[in-house]
C-alpha positions in Angstrom: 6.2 50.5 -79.9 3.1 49.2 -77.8 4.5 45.4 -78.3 8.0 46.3 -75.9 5.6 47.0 -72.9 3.6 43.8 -73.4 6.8 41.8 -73.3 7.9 43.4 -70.0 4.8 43.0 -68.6 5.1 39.2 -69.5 8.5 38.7 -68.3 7.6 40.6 -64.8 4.4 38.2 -64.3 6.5 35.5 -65.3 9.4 36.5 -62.4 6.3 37.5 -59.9 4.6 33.3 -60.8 8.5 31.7 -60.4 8.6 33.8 -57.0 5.1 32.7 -55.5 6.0 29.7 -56.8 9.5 29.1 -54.9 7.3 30.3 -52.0 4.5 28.1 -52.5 7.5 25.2 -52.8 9.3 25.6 -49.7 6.1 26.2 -47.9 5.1 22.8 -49.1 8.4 21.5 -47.9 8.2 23.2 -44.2 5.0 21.7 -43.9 5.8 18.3 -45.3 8.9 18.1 -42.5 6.3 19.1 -39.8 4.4 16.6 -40.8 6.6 14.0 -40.6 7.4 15.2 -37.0 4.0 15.2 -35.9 3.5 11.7 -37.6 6.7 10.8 -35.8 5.7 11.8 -32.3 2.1 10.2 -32.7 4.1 6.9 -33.0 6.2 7.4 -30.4 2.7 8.6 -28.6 1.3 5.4 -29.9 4.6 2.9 -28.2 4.3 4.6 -25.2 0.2 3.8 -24.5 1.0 0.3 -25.9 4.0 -0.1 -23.4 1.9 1.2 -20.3 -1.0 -0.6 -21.4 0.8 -4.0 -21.6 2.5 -2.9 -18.2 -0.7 -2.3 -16.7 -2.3 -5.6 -17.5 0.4 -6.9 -15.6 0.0 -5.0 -12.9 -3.9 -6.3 -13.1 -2.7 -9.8 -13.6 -0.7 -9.3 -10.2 -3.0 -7.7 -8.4 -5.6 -10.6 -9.1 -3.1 -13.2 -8.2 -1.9 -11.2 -5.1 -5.8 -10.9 -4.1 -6.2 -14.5 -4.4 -2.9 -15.3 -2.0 -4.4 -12.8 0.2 -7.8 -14.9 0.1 -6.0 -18.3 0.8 -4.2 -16.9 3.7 -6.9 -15.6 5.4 -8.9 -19.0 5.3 -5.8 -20.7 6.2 -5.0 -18.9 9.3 -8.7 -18.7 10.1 -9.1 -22.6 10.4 -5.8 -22.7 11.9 -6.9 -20.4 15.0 -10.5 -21.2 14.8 -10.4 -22.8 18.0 -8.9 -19.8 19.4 -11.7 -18.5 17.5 -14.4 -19.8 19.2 -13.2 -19.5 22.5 -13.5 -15.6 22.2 -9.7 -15.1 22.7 -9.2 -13.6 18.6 -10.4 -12.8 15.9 -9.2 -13.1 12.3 -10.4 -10.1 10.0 -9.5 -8.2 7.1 -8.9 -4.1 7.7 -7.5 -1.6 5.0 -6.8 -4.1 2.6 -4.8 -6.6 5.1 -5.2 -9.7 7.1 -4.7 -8.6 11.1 -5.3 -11.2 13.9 -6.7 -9.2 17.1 -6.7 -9.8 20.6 -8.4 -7.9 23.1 -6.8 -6.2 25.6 -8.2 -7.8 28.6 -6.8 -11.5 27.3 -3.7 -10.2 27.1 -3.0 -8.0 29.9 -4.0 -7.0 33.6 -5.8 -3.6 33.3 -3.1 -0.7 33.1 -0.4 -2.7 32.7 1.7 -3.9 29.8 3.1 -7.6 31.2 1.3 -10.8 29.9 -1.0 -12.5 31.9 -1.1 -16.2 32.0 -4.1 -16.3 29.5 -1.7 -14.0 27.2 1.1 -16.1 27.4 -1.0 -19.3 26.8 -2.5 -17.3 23.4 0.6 -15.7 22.5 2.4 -19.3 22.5 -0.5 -20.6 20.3 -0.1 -17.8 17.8 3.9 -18.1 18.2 3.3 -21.5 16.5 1.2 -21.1 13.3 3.6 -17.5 13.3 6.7 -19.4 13.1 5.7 -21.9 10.5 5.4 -18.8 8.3 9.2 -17.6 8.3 9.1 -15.2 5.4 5.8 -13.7 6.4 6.8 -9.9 8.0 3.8 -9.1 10.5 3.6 -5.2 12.4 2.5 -6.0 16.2 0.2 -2.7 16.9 -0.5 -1.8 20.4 -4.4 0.7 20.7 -6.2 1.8 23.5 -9.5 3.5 24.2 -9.8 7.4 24.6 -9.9 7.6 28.5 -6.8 9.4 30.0 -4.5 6.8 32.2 -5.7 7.3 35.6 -3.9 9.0 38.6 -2.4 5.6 39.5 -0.8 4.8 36.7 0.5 8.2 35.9 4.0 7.2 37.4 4.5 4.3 35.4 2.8 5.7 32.1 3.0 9.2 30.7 -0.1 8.7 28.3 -2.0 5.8 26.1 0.3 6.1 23.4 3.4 5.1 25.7 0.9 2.5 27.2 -0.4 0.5 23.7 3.8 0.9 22.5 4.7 -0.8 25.5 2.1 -3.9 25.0 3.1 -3.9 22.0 6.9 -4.3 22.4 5.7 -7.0 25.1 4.1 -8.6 22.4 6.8 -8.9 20.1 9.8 -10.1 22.5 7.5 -12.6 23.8 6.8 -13.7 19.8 10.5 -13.6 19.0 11.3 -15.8 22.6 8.9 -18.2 21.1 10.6 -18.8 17.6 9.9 -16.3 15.5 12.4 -14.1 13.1 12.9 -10.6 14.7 13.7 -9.4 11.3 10.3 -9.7 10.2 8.8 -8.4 12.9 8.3 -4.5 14.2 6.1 -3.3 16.9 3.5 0.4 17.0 1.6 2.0 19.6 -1.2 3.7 18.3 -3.3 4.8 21.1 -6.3 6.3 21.0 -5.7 7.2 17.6 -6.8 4.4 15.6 -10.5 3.0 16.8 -12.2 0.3 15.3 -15.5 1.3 17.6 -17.0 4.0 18.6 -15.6 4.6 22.4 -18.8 6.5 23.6 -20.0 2.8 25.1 -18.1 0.5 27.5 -18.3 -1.9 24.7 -16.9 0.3 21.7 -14.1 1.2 24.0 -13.3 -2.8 25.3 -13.5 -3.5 21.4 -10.8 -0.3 20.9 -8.5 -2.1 23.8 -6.8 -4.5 21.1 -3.2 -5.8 20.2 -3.3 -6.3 16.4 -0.8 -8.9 14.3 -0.9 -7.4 11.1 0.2 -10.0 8.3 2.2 -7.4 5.9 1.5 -8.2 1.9 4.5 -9.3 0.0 4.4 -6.9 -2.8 7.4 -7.5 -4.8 5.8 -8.7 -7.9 3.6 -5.7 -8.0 6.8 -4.0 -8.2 8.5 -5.8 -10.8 5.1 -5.6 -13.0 5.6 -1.6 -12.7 9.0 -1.7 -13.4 10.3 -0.4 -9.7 14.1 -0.4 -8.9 14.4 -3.3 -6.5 16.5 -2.6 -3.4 
């Protein structure tokens, strides 16, 4: 009699091993199949930094060849103006990244008013010239002023600096475009008080603030292409 209840106990630790078993089994199974999808998402992972990485040596590769455009241009329009230059009537500089050709005020324009003097027109027209031989070059022609409120006098034809420095610069432009160069690449801001290159708490900062600025806007189509934009 005592050999029937050892044979039961056998077959129920036998069922109780099959069951921990089949467990054990599809356990293993759930966690193969999650392993394979992490394994398969850490090579996707894995194509992704290898695309944006090769994408953003590009980019770097552009960037260094745009930098170096942008460093032949500026020596090139340099020595073309440096006679201009060294009479006082520009200057050639770099600002935020871009090339910008400035002329004060005062060589431009009669104090308060926003129509070319003769020594304008006669530095305008050599600008027009080295401009023009540049036809797919886009420039911005920004008008600035100083921080001093237009006087009583002028209040009838001016409302305030900014109307003033867009004014010049609208002057500015016509006159470029009279001389040859493509309105399409041209636009024209007024700025002014807003954005000083001096400080305008001495006669000097403020005649330095006074300023038409030709800024030479960068071509940055290849940057685009290496970061795969849309092109419009």
């Amino acid at each position: 009699m005592s050999r029937l209840p050892l044979a039961l106990l056998l077959v129920s630790a036998a069922c109780v091993t099959q069951a921990q078993y089949d467990t054990t089994l599809q356990d293993l199974e759930r966690a193969k199949s999650e392993r394979q999808a992490c394994d398969d998402r850490l090579a996707e992972l894995e194509r992704q930094l290898q695309s944006e990485l090769s994408a953003t040596k590009e980019e770097l590769e552009e960037l260094r060849k745009q930098r170096a455009e942008v460093d032949e241009q500026f020596a090139d329009l340099t020595a073309k103006l440096q006679s201009m230059i060294d009479a006082g009537d520009l200057e050639v500089y770099m600002r935020r990244g871009l090339i910008m050709i400035g002329l004060p005020s005062q060589v431009l324009f009669p104090s308060g008013k926003a129509e070319l003097s003769e020594r304008g027109q006669k530095a305008l027209g050599k600008i027009a010239a080295v401009i023009a031989a540049m036809p797919e070059r886009r420039l911005q022609i920004a008008g600035h002023t100083d921080n001093e409120p237009i006087g009583e006098k002028l209040k009838a034809e001016w409302q305030d600096n900014w109307e003033l420095s867009t004014a010049r610069a609208l002057t500015v432009t016509r006159f470029l475009v009279d001389k040859g160069v493509k309105p399409e690449n041209l636009a024209a801001a007024g700025h002014g008080e807003f954005d000083p290159v001096s400080d305008n708490k001495s006669a000097n900062g403020r005649r330095r603030n006074r300023r038409i600025e030709l800024i030479l806007v960068p071509d940055l189509s290849g940057l685009g292409k290496a970061a795969g934009a849309t092109k419009r």
